[in-house]
FIDRENVEX-301553 format. One record per residue (C-alpha): x, y, z; residue in one letter. Coordinates in steps of 0.1 Angstrom, whole numbers, plus 5000, padded with zeros to 4 digits. Example, Ala and Ser with C-alpha at 12.3 -4.5 7.8 and 13.67 -1.06 7.14 Angstrom:
2
<site><u>5123</u><v>4955</v><w>5078</w><residuo>A</residuo></site>
<site><u>5137</u><v>4989</v><w>5071</w><residuo>S</residuo></site>
! end
This chain:
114
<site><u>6985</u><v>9500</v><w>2916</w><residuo>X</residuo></site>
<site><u>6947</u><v>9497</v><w>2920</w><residuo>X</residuo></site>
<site><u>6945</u><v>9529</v><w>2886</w><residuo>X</residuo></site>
<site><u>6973</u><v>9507</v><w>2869</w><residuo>X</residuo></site>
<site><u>6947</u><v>9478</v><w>2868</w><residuo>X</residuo></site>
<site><u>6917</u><v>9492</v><w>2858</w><residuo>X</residuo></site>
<site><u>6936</u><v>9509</v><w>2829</w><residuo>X</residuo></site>
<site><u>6944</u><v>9473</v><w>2821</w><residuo>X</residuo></site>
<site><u>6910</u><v>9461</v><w>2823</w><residuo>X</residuo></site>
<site><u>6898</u><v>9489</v><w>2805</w><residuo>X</residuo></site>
<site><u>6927</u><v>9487</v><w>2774</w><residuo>X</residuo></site>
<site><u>6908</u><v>9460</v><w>2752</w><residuo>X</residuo></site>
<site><u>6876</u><v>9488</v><w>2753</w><residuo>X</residuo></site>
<site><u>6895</u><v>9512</v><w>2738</w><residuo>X</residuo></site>
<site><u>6885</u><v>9536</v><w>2775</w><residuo>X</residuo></site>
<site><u>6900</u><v>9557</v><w>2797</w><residuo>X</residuo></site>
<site><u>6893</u><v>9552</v><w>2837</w><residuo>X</residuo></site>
<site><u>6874</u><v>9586</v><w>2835</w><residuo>X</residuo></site>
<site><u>6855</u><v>9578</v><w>2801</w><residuo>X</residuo></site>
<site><u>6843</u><v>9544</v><w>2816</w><residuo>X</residuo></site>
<site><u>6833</u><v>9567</v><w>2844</w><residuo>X</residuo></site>
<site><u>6812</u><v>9588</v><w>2820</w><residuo>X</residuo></site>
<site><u>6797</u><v>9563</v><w>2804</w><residuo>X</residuo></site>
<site><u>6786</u><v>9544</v><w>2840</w><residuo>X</residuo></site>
<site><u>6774</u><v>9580</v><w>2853</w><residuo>X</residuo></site>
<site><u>6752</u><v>9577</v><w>2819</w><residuo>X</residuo></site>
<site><u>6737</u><v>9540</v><w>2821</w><residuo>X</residuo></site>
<site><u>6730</u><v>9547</v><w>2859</w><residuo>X</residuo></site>
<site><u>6714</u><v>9584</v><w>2854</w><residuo>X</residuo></site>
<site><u>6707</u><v>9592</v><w>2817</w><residuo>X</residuo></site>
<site><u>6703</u><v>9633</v><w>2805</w><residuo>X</residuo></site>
<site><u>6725</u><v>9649</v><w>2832</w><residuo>X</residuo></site>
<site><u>6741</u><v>9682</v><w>2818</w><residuo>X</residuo></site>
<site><u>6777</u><v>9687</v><w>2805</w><residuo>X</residuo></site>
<site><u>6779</u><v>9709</v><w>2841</w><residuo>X</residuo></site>
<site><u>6762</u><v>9680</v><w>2863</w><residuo>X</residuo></site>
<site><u>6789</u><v>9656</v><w>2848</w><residuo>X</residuo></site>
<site><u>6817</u><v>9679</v><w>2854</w><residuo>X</residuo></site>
<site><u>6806</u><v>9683</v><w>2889</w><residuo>X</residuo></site>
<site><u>6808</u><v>9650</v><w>2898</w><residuo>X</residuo></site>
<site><u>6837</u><v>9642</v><w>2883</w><residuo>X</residuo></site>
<site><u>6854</u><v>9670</v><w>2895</w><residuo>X</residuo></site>
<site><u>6882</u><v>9652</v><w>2909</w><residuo>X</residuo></site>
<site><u>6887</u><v>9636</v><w>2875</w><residuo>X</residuo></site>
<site><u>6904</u><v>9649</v><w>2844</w><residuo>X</residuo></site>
<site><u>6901</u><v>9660</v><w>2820</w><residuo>X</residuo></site>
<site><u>6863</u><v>9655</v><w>2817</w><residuo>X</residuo></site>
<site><u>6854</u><v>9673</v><w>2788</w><residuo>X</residuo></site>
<site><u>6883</u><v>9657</v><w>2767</w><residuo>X</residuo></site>
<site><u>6867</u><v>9627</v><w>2777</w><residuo>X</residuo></site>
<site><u>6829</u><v>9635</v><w>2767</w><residuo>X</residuo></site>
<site><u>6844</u><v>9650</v><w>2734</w><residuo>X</residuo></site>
<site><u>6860</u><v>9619</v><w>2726</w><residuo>X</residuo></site>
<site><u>6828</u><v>9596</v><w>2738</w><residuo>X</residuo></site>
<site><u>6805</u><v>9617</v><w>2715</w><residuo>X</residuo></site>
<site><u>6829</u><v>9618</v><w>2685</w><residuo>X</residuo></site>
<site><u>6832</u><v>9581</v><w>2685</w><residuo>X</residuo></site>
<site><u>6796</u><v>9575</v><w>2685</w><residuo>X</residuo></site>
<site><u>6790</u><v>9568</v><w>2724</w><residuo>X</residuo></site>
<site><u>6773</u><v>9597</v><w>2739</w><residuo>X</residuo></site>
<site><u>6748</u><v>9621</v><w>2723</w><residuo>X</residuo></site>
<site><u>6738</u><v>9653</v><w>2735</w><residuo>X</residuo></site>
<site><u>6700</u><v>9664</v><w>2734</w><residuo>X</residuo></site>
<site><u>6685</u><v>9693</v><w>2744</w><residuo>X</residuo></site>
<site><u>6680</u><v>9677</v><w>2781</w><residuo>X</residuo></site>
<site><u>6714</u><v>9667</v><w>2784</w><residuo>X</residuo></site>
<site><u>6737</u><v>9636</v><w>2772</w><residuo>X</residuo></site>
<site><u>6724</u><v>9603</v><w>2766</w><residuo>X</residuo></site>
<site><u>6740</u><v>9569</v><w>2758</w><residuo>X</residuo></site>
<site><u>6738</u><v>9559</v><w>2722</w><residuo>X</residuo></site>
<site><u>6732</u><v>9519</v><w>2717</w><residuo>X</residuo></site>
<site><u>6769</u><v>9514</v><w>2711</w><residuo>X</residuo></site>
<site><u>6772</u><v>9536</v><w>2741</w><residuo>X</residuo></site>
<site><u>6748</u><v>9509</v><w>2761</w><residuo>X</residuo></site>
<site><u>6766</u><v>9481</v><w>2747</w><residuo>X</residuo></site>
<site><u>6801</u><v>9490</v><w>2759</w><residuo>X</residuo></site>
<site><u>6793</u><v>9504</v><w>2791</w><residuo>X</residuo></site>
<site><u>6776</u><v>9469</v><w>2801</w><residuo>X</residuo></site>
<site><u>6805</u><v>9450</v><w>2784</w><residuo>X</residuo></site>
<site><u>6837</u><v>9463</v><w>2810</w><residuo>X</residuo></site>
<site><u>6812</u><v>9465</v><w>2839</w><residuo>X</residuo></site>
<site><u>6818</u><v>9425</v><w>2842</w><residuo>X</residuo></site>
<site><u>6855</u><v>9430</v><w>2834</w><residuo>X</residuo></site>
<site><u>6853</u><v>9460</v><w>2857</w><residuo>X</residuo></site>
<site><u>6840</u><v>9436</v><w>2884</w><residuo>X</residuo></site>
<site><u>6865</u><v>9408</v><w>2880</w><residuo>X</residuo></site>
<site><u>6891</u><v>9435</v><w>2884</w><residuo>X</residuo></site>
<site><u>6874</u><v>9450</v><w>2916</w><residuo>X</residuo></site>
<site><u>6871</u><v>9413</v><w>2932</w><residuo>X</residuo></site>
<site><u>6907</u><v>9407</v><w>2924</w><residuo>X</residuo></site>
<site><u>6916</u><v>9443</v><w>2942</w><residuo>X</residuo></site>
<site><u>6894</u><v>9436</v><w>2969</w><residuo>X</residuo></site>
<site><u>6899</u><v>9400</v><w>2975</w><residuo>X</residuo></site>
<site><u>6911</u><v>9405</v><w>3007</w><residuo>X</residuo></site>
<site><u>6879</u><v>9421</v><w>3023</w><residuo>X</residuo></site>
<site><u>6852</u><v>9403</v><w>3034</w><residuo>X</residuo></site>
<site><u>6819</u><v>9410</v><w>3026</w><residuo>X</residuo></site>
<site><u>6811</u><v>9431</v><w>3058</w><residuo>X</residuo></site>
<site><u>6847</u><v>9453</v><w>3049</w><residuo>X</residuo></site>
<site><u>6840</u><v>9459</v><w>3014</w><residuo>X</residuo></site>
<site><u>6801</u><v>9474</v><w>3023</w><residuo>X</residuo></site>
<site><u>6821</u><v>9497</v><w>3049</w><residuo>X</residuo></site>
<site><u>6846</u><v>9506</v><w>3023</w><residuo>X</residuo></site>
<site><u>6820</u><v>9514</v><w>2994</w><residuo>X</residuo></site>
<site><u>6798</u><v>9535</v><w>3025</w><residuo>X</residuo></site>
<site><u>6832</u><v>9558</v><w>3032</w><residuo>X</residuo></site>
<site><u>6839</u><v>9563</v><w>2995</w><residuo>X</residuo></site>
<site><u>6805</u><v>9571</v><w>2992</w><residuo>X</residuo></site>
<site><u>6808</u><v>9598</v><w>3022</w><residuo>X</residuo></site>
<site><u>6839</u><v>9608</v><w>3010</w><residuo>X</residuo></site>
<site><u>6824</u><v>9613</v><w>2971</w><residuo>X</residuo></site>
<site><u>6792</u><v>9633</v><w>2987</w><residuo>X</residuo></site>
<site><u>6815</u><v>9660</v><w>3011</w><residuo>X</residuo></site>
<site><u>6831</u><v>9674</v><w>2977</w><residuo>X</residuo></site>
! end
């Protein structure tokens, strides 16, 4: 349900769940390698589909240090974060403030074991 609606969010952006993840690792940490983004998103697929399409449509570019956001890359990646974070508060409505800093600190352990 919760993958259902982020695809939904994401739809008008033209972005799949693990492209907007891409492009979010990117605004966040800028130059990582094609391996360091694999890596992380290992339980995500398929990543280098996704960074093939990002860099054919203009979002990504990859230097000799690693892949970088283009300015359309910028500009969409801080455009779904707000829709993303409608979406989230409309998933999560039902935590408190106190629940949903628990929840993101065991996704976070969960994330950092793999």
């Amino acid at each position: 349900m919760a993958c259902r609606g982020i695809e939904k969010a994401l739809r008008p952006f033209g972005i799949t769940p693990t492209e907007a993840t891409l492009l979010e690792c990117l605004l966040t940490q800028p130059g990582p390698s094609r391996d360091d983004l694999s890596g992380s998103l290992d339980f995500m697929s398929p990543v280098d589909e996704a960074l093939a399409d990002l860099e054919q449509r203009g979002f990504i570019r990859w230097r000799n240090d690693g892949a970088w956001l283009t300015q359309d890359g910028m500009r969409l990646a801080t455009a779904w974060q707000n829709v993303i974070s409608l979406a989230e508060d409309e998933l999560l409505g039902i935590l408190n403030s106190g629940e949903r800093a628990d929840l993101n600190r065991l996704l976070v352990a969960l994330c950092d074991s793999r």
